[in-house]
N, C-alpha and C positions, 0 to 999 in steps of 0.2 A: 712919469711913472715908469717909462721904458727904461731909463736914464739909471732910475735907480737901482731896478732888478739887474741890469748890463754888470751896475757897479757890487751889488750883492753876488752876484756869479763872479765874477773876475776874483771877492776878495776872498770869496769861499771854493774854490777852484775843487777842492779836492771832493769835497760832499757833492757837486754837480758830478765830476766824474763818476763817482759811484753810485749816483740816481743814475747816471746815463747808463754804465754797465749792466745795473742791475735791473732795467725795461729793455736791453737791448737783449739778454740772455731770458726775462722772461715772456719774449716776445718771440722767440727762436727754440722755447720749449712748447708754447702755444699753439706753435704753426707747425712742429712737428707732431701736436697731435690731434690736428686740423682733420676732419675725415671727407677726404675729398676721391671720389669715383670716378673711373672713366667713362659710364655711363650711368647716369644715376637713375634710378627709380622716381619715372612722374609719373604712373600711375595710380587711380583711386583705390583706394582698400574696397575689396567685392568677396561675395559670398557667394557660391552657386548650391542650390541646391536640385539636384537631379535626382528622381523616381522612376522606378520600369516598373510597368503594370500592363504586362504582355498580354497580347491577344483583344487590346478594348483600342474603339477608335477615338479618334481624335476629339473628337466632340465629348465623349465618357470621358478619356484621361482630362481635360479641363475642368468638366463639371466637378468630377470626383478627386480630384489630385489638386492641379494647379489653382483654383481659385481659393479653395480650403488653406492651400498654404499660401498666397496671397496675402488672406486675409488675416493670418498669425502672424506674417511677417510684419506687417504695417505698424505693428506695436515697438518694434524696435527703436534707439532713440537713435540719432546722428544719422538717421538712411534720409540718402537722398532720391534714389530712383528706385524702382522695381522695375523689372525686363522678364517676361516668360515667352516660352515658346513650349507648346503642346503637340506633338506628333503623334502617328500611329503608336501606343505602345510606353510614350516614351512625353517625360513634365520637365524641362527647364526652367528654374527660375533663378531670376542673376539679383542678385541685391545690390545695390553700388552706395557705401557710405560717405562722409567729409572725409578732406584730407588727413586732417588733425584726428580721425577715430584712432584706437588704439587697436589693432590686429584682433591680440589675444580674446579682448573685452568685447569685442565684435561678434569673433565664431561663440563664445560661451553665449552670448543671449541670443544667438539665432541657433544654436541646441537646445535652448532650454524652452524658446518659443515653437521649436520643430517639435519638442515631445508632446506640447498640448495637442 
């Protein structure tokens, strides 16, 4: 079987050439537009969302702020963690989705879950 492609390339010489040219040029236009960084991005796609509700303590901003949004967030699809932190004053919550989420399609449903 070897024997005989060896002998089909030898007698067609010139059509192998040109299959070879023509994976070797589209193999060198490929790899020029290869996208490759000098440090790439591995971080998760994340969401923060921060609230000031000055002058209440820590215990109010959670009741009143961070668990309410908590509990809108959860509806979201592709999230994988929720992270808050409630200070005097002051509601952090961090959303962290899959890798594969799409940016865009991420912040539009956590707007659209923020306005409920």
């Amino acid at each position: 079987m070897i024997g005989a492609l060896a002998e089909k390339s030898v007698r067609f010489r010139g059509i192998v050439i040109v299959l070879t040219l023509f994976f070797l040029f589209a193999g060198f236009f490929a790899f020029k537009r290869l996208p490759i960084e000098a440090y790439p991005d591995v971080t998760n796609v994340s969401f923060q969302v921060i609230t000031l509700f000055p002058g209440h303590a820590a215990e109010e901003v959670e009741r009143l702020i961070t668990i309410p949004v908590e509990n809108e967030m959860n509806g979201i699809p592709e999230r994988t963690s929720i992270r808050s932190i409630s200070m005097f004053g002051l509601s952090v919550v961090t959303l962290v989705f899959d890798d594969n989420a799409d940016n865009k399609y991420v912040r539009s449903q956590a707007a659209e879950h923020l306005a409920n």
